[in-house]
DRENMAR-568655 format. One record per residue (C-alpha): residue number from 1; residue in three letters; x negated, y negated, z negated. Coordinates in steps of 0.05 Angstrom, whole numbers, plus 5000, padded with zeros to 4 digits. Layout:
<pts>
<pt i="NUM" aa="ALA" c1="X" c2="Y" c3="Z"/>
...
</pts>
This chain:
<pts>
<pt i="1" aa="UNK" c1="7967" c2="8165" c3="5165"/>
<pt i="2" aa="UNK" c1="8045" c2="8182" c3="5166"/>
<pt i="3" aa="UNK" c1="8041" c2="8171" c3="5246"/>
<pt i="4" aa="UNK" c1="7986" c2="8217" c3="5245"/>
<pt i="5" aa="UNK" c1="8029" c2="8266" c3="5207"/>
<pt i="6" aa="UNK" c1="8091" c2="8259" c3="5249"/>
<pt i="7" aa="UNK" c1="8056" c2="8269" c3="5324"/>
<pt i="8" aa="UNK" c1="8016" c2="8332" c3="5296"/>
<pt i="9" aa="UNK" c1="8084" c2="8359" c3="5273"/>
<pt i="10" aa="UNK" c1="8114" c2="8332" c3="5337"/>
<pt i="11" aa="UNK" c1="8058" c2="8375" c3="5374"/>
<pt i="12" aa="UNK" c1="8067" c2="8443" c3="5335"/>
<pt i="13" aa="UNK" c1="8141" c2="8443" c3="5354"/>
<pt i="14" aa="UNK" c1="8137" c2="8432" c3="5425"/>
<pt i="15" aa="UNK" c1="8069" c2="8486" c3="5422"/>
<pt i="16" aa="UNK" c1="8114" c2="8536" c3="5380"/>
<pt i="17" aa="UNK" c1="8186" c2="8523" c3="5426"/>
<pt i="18" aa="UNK" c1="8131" c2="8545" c3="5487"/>
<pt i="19" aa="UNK" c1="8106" c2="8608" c3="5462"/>
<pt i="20" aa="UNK" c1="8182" c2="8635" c3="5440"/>
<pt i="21" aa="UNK" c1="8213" c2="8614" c3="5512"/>
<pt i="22" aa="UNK" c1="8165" c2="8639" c3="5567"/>
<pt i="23" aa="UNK" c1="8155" c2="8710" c3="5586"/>
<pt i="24" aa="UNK" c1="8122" c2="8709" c3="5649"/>
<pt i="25" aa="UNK" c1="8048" c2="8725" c3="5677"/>
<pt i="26" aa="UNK" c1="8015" c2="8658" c3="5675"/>
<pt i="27" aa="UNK" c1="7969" c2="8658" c3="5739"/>
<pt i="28" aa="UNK" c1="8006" c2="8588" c3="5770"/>
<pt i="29" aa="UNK" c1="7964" c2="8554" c3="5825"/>
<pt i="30" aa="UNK" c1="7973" c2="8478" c3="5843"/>
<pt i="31" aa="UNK" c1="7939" c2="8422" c3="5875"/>
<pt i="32" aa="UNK" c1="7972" c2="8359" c3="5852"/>
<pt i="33" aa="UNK" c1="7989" c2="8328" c3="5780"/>
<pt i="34" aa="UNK" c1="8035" c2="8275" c3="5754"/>
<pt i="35" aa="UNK" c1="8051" c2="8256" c3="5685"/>
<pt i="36" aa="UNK" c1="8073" c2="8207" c3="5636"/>
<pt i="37" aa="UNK" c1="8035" c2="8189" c3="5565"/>
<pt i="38" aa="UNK" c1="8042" c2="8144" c3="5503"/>
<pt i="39" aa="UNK" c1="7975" c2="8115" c3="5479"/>
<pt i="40" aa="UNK" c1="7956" c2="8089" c3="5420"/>
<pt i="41" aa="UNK" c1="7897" c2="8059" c3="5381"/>
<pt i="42" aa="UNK" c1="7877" c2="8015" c3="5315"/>
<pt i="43" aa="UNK" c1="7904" c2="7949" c3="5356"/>
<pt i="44" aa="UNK" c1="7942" c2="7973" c3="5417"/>
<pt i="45" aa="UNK" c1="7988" c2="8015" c3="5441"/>
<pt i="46" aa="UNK" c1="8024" c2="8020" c3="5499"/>
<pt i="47" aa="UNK" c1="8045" c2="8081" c3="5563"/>
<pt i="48" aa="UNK" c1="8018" c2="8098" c3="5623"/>
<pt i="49" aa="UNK" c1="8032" c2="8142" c3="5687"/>
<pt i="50" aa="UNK" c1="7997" c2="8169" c3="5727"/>
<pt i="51" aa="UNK" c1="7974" c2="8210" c3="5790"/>
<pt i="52" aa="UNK" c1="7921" c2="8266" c3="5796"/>
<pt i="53" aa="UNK" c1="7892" c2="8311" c3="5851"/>
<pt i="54" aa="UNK" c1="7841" c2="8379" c3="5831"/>
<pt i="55" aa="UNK" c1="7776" c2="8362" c3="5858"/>
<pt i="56" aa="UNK" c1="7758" c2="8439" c3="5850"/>
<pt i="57" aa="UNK" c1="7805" c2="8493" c3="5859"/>
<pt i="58" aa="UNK" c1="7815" c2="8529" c3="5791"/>
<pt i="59" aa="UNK" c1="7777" c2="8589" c3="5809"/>
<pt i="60" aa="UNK" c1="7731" c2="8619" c3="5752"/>
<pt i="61" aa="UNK" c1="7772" c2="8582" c3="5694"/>
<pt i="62" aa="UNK" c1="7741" c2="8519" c3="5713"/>
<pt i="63" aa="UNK" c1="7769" c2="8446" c3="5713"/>
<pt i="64" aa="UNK" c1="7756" c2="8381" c3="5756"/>
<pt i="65" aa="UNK" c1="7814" c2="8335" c3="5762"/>
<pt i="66" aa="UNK" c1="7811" c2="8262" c3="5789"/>
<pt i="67" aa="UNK" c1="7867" c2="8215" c3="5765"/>
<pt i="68" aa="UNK" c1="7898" c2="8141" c3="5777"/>
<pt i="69" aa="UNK" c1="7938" c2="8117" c3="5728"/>
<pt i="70" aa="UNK" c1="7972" c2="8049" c3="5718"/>
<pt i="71" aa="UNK" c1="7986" c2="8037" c3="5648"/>
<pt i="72" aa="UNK" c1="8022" c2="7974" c3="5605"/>
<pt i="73" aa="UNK" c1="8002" c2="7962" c3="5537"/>
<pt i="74" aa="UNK" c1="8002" c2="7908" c3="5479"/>
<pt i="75" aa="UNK" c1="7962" c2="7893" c3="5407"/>
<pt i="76" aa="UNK" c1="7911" c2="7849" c3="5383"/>
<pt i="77" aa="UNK" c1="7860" c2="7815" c3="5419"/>
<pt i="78" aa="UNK" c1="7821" c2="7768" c3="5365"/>
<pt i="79" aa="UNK" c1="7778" c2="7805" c3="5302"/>
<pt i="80" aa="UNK" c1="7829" c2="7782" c3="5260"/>
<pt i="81" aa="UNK" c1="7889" c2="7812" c3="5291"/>
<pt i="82" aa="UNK" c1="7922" c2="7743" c3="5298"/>
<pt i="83" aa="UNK" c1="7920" c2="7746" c3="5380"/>
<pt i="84" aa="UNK" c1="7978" c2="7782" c3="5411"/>
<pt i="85" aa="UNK" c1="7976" c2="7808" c3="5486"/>
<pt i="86" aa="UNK" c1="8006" c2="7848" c3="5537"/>
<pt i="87" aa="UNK" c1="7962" c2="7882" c3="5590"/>
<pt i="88" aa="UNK" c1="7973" c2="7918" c3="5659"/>
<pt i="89" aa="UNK" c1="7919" c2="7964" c3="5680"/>
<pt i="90" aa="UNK" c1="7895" c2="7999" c3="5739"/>
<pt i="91" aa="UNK" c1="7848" c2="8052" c3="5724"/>
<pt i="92" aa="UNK" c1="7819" c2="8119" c3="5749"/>
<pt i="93" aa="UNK" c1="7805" c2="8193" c3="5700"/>
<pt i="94" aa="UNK" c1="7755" c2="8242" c3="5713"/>
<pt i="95" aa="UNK" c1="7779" c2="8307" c3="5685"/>
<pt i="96" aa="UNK" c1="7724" c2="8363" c3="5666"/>
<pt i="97" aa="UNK" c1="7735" c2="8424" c3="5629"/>
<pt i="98" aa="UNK" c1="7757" c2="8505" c3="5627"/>
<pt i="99" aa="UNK" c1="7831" c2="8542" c3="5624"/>
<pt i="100" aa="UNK" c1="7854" c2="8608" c3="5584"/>
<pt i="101" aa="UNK" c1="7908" c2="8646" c3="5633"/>
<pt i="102" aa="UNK" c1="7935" c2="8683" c3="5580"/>
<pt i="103" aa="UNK" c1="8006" c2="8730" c3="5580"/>
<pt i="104" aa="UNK" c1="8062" c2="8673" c3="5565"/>
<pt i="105" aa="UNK" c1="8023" c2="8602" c3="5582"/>
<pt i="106" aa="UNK" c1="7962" c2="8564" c3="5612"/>
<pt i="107" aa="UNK" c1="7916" c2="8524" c3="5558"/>
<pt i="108" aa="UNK" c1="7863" c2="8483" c3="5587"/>
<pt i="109" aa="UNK" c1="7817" c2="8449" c3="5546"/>
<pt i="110" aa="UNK" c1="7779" c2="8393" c3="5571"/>
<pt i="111" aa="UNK" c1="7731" c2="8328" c3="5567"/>
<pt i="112" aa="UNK" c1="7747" c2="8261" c3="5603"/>
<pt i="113" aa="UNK" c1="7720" c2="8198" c3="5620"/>
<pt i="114" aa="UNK" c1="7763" c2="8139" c3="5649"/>
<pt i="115" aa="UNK" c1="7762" c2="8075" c3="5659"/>
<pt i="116" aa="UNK" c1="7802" c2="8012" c3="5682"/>
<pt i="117" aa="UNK" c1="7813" c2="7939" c3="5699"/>
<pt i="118" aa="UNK" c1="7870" c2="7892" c3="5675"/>
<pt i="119" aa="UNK" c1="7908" c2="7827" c3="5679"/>
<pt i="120" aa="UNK" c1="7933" c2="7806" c3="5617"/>
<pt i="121" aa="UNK" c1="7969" c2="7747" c3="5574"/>
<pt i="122" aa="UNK" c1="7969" c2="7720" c3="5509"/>
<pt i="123" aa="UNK" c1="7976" c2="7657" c3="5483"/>
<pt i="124" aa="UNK" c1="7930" c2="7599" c3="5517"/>
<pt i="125" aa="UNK" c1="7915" c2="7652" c3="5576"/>
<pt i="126" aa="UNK" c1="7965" c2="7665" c3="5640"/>
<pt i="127" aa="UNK" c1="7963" c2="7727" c3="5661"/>
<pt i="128" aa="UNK" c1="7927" c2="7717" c3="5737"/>
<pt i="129" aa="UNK" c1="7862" c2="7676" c3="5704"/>
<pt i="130" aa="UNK" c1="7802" c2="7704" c3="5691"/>
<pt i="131" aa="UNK" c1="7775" c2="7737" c3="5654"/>
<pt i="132" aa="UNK" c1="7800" c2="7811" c3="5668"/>
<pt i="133" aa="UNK" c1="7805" c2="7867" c3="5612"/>
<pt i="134" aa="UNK" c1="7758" c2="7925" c3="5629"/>
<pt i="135" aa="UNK" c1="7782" c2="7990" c3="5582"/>
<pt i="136" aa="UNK" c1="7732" c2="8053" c3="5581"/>
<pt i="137" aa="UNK" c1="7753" c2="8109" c3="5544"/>
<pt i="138" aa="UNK" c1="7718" c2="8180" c3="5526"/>
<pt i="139" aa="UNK" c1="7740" c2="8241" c3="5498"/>
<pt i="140" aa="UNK" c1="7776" c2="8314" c3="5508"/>
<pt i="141" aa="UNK" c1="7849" c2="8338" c3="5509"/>
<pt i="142" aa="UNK" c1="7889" c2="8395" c3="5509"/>
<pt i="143" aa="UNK" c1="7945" c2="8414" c3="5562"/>
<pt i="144" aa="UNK" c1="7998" c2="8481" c3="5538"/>
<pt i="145" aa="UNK" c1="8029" c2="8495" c3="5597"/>
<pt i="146" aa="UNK" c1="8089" c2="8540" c3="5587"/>
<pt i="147" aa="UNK" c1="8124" c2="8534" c3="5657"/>
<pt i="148" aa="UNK" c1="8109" c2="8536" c3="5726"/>
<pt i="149" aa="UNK" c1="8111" c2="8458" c3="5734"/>
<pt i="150" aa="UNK" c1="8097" c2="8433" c3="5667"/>
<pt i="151" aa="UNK" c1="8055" c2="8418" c3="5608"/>
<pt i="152" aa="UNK" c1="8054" c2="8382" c3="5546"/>
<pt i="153" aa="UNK" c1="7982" c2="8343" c3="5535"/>
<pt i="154" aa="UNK" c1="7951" c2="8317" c3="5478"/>
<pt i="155" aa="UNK" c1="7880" c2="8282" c3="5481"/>
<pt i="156" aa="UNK" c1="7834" c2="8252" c3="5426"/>
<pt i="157" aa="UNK" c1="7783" c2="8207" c3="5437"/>
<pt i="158" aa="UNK" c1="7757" c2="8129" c3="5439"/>
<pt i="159" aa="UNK" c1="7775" c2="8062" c3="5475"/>
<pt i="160" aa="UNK" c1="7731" c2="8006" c3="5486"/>
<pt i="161" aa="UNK" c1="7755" c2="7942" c3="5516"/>
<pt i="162" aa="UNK" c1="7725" c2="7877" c3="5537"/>
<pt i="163" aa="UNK" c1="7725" c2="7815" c3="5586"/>
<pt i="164" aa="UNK" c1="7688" c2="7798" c3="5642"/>
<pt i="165" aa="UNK" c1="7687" c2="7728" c3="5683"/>
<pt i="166" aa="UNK" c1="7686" c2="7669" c3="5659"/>
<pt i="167" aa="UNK" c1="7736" c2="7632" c3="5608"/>
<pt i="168" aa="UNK" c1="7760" c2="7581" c3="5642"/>
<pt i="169" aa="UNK" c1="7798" c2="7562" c3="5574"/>
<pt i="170" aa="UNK" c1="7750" c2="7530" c3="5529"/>
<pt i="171" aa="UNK" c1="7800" c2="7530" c3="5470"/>
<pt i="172" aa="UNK" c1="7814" c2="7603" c3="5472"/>
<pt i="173" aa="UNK" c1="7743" c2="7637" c3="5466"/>
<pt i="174" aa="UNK" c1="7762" c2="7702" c3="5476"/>
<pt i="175" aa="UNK" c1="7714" c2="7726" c3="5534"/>
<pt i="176" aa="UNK" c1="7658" c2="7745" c3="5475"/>
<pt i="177" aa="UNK" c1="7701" c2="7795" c3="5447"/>
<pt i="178" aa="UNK" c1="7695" c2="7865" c3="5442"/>
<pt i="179" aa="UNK" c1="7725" c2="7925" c3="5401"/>
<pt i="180" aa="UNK" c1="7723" c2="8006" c3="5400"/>
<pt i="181" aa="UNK" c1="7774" c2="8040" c3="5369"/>
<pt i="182" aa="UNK" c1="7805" c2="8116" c3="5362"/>
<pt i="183" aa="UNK" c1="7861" c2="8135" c3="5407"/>
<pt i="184" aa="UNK" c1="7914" c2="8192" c3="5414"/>
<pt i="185" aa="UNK" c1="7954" c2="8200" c3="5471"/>
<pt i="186" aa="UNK" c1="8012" c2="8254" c3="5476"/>
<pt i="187" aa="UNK" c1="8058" c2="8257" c3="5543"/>
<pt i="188" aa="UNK" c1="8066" c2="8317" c3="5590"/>
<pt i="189" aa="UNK" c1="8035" c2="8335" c3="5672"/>
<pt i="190" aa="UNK" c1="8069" c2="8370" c3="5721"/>
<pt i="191" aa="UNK" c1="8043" c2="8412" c3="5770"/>
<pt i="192" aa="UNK" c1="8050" c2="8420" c3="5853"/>
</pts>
């Protein structure tokens, strides 16, 4: 709960430093998006980059963004949180949602849906062995964009992971395993 508190007061500064420092017409066109984030859940946590294109231009206040991301993250793998991993993923972000242009700053709203595929290691498992971790996640975001090039994001939503292929480990049966948790991610995008 006291991480909770911290990143919501973490967001209202950066939200309230935006609105005192930018005075211009906020109309800002681009095509292209890259960005950096820190994710976390119940058992993971971990950051991620990543690269994104508009599939529609952003005419009408509407939003459709695709993005790649490659993304490094650790936790807990077993139900008892006595597994510890580390993960690399490769993953792709559909972006779906509407923007307010309003006098000082840009806030687009939005819905996601992602999804990615991983090599990972933990103890009993090298890293290029099946089987692979598949991560899906859901959910909706904010971006405040204050500047011509930049914005500060924060998204809400769920993570599920799991395995697929075959265990070739017999002692470590961890290809039956499954788990959803929450997530938050804060991190910024800029714009071209």
């Amino acid at each position: 709960m006291k991480k909770i508190i911290i990143i919501l007061c973490i967001v209202t500064f950066f939200c309230c430093a935006g609105f005192a420092e930018n005075k211009e017409t906020a109309k800002w066109e681009y095509k292209f998006t890259n960005g950096g984030f820190w994710s976390c859940g119940q058992n993971f946590a971990g950051g991620f980059g990543e690269f994104g294109f508009n599939l529609l231009s952003e005419e009408n206040n509407f939003l459709v963004r695709d993005c790649i991301f490659i993304q490094g993250q650790g936790g807990y793998l077993a139900k008892n949180d006595s597994l510890e991993y580390g993960a690399l993923e490769i993953g792709n972000k559909l972006i779906f949602g509407g923007k307010s242009n309003c006098d000082n700053f840009i806030i687009r709203s939005y819905g996601f849906a992602a999804g990615g595929v991983g090599l990972y290691i933990c103890e009993g498992h090298k890293i290029f062995s099946m089987p692979l971790l598949i991560d899906l996640s859901f959910g909706g975001g904010f971006e405040f964009q204050y500047t011509r090039h930049m914005a500060f994001v924060i998204e809400f939503g769920g993570t599920s992971r799991m395995f697929v292929g075959k265990n070739r480990n017999k002692e470590n049966n961890i290809s039956d395993y499954s788990k959803s948790t929450p997530s938050l991610t804060i991190g910024f995008r800029s714009f071209k």
